[in-house]
C-alpha positions in Angstrom: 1.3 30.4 19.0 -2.2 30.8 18.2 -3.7 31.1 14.4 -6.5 33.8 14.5 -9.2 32.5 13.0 -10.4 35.4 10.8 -6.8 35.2 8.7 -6.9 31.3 8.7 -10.7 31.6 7.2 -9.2 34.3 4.7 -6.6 31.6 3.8 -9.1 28.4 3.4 -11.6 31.1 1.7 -14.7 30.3 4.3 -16.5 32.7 6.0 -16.3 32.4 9.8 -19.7 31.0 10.9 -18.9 28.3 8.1 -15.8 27.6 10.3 -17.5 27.2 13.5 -20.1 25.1 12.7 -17.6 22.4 10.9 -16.0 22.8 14.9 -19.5 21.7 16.2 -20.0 19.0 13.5 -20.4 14.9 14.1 -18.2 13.0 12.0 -20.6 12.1 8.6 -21.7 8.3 8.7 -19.6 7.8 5.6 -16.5 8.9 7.7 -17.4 6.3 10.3 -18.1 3.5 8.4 -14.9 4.3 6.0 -12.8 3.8 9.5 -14.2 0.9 11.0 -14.2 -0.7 7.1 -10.1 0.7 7.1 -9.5 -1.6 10.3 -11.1 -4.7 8.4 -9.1 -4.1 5.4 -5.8 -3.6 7.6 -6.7 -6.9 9.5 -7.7 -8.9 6.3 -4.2 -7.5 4.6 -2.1 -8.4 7.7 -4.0 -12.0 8.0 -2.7 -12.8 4.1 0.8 -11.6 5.1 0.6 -8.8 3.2 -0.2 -10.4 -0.2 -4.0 -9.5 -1.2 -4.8 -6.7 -3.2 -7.9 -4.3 -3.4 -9.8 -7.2 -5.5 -9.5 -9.9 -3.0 -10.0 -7.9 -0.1 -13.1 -6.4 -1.6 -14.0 -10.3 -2.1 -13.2 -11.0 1.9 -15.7 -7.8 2.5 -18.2 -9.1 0.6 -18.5 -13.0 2.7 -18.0 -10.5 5.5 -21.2 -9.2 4.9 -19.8 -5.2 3.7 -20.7 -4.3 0.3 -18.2 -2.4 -0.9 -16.9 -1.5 -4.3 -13.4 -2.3 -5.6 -12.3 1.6 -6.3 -13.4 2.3 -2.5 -11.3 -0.6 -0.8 -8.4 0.5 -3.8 -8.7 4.3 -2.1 -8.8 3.2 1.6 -5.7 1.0 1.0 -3.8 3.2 -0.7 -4.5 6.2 2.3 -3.2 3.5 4.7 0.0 3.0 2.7 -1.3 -0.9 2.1 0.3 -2.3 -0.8 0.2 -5.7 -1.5 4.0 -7.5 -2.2 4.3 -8.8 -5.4 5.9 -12.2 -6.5 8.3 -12.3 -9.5 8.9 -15.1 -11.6 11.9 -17.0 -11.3 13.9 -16.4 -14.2 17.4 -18.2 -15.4 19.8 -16.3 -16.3 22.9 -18.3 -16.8 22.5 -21.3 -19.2 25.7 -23.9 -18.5 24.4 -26.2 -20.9 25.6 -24.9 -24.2 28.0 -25.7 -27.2 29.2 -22.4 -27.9 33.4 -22.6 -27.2 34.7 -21.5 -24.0 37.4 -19.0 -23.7 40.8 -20.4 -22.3 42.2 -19.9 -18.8 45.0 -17.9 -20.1 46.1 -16.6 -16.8 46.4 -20.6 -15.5 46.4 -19.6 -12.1 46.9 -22.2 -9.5 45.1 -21.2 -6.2 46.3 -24.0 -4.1 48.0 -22.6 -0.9 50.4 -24.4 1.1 50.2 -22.5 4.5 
């Protein structure tokens, strides 16, 4: 089913000619150079298996040769779904090496099995 155009500009609240010369329109230079900068930051991610953030992509830009800012590469990541994995410390959580008393094996269970 078609949309007719004159109720979709009454939706978006644009007049008509407005609509048809965004139809006509090149893609800005900022639009072009956001996507071919979005495939460099999507091959730099892969390349550090997923690990680097806006900041150090922004640094692998820069010796690239892009000059880029840290809030742009932070946008473009984020519209690609790019989030870098983070590491967690290892933490102990069970400390066998104590001199508080153990409870008895009340139960006394033997778990041998003959067959």
């Amino acid at each position: 089913m078609k949309f007719p155009v004159e109720s979709m500009c009454k939706v978006l609240k644009v007049s008509k000619s407005s609509y048809y010369n965004w139809l006509q329109s090149e893609p800005s230079k900022l639009w072009i150079e956001n996507q071919k900068i979005s495939s460099l930051i999507k091959t730099i991610f892969e390349d550090s298996f997923q690990s680097y953030g806006s900041p150090r992509v922004k640094s692998e830009l820069e010796a690239l040769g892009y000059k880029v800012s840290k809030p742009r590469v932070a946008r473009i990541m984020r519209a690609n779904y790019l989030f870098a994995k983070r590491k967690r410390k290892f933490k102990t959580t069970t400390d066998s090496n104590h001199n508080y008393p153990i409870a008895p094996n009340l139960l006394n269970q033997c778990f041998d099995v003959n067959r």
